[in-house]
Backbone as a ProteinNet text record, in pm:
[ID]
protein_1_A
[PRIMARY]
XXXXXXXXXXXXXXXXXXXXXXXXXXXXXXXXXXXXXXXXXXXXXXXXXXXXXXXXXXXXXXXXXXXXXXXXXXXXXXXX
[TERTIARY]
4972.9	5070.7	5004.6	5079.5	5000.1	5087.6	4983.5	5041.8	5023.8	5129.5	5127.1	5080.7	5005.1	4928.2	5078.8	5078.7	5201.1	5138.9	5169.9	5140.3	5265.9	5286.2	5377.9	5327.3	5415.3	5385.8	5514.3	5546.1	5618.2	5611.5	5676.1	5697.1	5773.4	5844.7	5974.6	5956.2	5849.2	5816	5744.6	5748.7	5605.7	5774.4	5683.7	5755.8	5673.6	5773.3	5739.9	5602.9	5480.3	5476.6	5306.8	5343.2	5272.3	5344.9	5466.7	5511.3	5457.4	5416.9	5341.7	5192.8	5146.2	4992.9	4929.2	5060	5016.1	5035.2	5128.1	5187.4	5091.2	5016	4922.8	4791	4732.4	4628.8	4647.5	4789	4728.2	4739	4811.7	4798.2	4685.6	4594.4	4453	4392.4	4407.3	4326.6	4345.7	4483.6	4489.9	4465.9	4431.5	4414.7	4514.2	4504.5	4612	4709.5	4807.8	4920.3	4975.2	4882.3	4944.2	5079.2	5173.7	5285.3	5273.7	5330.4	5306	5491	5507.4	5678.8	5650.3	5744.7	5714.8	5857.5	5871.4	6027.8	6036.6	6135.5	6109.4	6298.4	6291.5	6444.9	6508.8	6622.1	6699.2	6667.4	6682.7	6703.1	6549.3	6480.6	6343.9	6282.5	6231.3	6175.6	6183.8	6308.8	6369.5	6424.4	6384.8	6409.5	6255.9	6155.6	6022.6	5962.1	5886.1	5814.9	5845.7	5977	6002.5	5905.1	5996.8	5948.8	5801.7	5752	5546.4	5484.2	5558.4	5478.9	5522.1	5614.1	5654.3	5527.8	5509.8	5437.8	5287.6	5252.4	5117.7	5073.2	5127	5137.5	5139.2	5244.6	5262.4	5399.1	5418.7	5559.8	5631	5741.9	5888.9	5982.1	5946.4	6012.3	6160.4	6155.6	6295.9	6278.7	6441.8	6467.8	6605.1	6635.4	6772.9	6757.4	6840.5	6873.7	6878.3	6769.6	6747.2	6889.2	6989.6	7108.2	7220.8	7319.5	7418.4	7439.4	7412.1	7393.5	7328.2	7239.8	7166.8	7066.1	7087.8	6974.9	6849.3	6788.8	6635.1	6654.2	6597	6552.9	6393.6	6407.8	6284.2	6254	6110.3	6097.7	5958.7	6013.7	5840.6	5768.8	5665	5561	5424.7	5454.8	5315.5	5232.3	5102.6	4984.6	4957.5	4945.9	4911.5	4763.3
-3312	-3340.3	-3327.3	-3279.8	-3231.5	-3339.9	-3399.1	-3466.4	-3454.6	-3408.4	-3380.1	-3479.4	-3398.1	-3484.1	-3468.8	-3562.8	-3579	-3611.3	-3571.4	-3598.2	-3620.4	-3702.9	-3735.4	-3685.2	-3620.1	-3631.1	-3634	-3683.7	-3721.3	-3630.3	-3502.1	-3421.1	-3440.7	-3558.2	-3515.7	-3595.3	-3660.9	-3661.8	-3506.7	-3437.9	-3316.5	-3176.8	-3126.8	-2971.5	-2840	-2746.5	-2615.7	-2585.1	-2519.6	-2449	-2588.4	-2690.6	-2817.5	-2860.4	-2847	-2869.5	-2807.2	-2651.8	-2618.1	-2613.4	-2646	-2630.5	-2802.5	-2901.5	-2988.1	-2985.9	-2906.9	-2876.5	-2813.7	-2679.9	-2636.5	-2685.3	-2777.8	-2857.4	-2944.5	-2997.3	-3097.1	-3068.4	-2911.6	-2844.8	-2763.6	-2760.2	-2658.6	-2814.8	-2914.3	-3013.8	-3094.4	-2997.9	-3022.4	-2959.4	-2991.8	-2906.9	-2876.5	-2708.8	-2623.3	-2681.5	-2691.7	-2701.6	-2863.4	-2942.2	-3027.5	-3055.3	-3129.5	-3081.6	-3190.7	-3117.1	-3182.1	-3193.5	-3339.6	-3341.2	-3382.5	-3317.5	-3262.1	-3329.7	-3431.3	-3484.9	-3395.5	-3362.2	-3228.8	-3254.1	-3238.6	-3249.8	-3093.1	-3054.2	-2956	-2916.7	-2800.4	-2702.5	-2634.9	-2591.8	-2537.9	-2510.9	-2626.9	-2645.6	-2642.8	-2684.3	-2605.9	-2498.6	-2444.1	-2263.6	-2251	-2231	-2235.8	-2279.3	-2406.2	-2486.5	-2406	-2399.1	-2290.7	-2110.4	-2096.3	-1946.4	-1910.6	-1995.9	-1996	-2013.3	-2130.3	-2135.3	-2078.4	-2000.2	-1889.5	-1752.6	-1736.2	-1637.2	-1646.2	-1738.2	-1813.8	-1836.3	-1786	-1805	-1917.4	-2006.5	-2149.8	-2092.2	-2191.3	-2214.9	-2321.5	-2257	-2376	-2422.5	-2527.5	-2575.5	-2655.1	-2711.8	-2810	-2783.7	-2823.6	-2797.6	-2869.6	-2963.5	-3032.6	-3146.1	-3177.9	-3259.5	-3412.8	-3524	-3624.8	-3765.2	-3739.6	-3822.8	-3713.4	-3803.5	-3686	-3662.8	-3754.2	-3676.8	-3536.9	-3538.4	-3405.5	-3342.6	-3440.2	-3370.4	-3421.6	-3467.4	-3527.6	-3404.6	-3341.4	-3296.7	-3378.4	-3267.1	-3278.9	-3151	-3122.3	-3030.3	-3028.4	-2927.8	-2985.5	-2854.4	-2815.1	-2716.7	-2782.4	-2626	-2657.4	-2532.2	-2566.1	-2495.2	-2436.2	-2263.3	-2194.6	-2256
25239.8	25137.5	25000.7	24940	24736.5	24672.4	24617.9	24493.8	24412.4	24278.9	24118.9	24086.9	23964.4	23915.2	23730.2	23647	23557.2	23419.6	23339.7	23217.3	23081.1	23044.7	22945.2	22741.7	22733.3	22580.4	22479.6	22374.4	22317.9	22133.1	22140.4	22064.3	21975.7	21926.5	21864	21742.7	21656.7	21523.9	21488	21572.8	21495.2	21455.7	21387.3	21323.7	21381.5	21394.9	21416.3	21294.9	21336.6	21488.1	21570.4	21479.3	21559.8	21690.4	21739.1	21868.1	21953.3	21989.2	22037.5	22055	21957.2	21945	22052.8	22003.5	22101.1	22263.1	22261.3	22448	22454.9	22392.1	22454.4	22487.7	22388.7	22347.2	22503.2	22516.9	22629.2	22774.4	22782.2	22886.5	22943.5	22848.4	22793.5	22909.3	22895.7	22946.9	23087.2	23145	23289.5	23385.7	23515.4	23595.5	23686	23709.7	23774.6	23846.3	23828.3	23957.7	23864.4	23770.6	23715.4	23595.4	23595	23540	23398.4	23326.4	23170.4	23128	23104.8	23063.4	22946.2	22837	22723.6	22658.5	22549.4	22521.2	22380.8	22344.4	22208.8	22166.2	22025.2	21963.6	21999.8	21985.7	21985.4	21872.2	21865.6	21794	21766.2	21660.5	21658	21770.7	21780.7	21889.9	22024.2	22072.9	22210.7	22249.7	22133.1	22144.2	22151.1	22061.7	22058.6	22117.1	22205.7	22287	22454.8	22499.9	22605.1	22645	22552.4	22487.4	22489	22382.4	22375.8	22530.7	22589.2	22709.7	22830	22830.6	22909.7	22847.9	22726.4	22667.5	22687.2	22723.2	22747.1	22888.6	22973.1	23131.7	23165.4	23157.7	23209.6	23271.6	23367.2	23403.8	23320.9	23304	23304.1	23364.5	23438.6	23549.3	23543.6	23425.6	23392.5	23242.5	23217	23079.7	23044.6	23014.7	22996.3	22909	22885.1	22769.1	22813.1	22734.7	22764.9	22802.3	22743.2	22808.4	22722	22775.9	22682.1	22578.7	22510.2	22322.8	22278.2	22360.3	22364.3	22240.9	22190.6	22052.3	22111.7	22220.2	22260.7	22391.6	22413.3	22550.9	22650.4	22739	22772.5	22898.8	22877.3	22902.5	23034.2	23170.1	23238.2	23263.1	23254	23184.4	23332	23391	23485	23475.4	23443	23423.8	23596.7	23596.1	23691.3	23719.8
[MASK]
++++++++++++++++++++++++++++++++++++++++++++++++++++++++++++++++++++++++++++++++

């Protein structure tokens, strides 16, 4: 049986293009197969934060919006 290993980070005081530099920064520091959930506001950034780490060879595994208001997402990002 594999167990994920999980990492939490909390994106949604930072601005483009610092939203990414930290998803990558703390994905740069896990090991393979571990999943990084990523909470990020709409708009900028949940167009951008996706995108980069699709461009960067990560997976994007989930992507939806934190309750129904929808301006908080969250996002889960697993390092190959």
């Amino acid at each position: 049986m594999r167990i994920d290993s999980e990492t939490k980070i909390d994106i949604t005081s930072d601005v483009c293009p610092m939203t990414f530099v930290r998803v990558k920064l703390a994905l740069e520091r896990m090991a393979p197969d571990a999943a990084l959930i990523v909470r990020l506001n709409d708009g900028e950034p949940l167009r951008n934060v996706p995108r980069s780490a699709r461009a960067e060879g990560y997976r994007v595994e989930e992507l939806g919006p934190e309750s129904s208001g929808g301006r908080v997402h969250f996002l889960r990002i697993t390092r190959p």
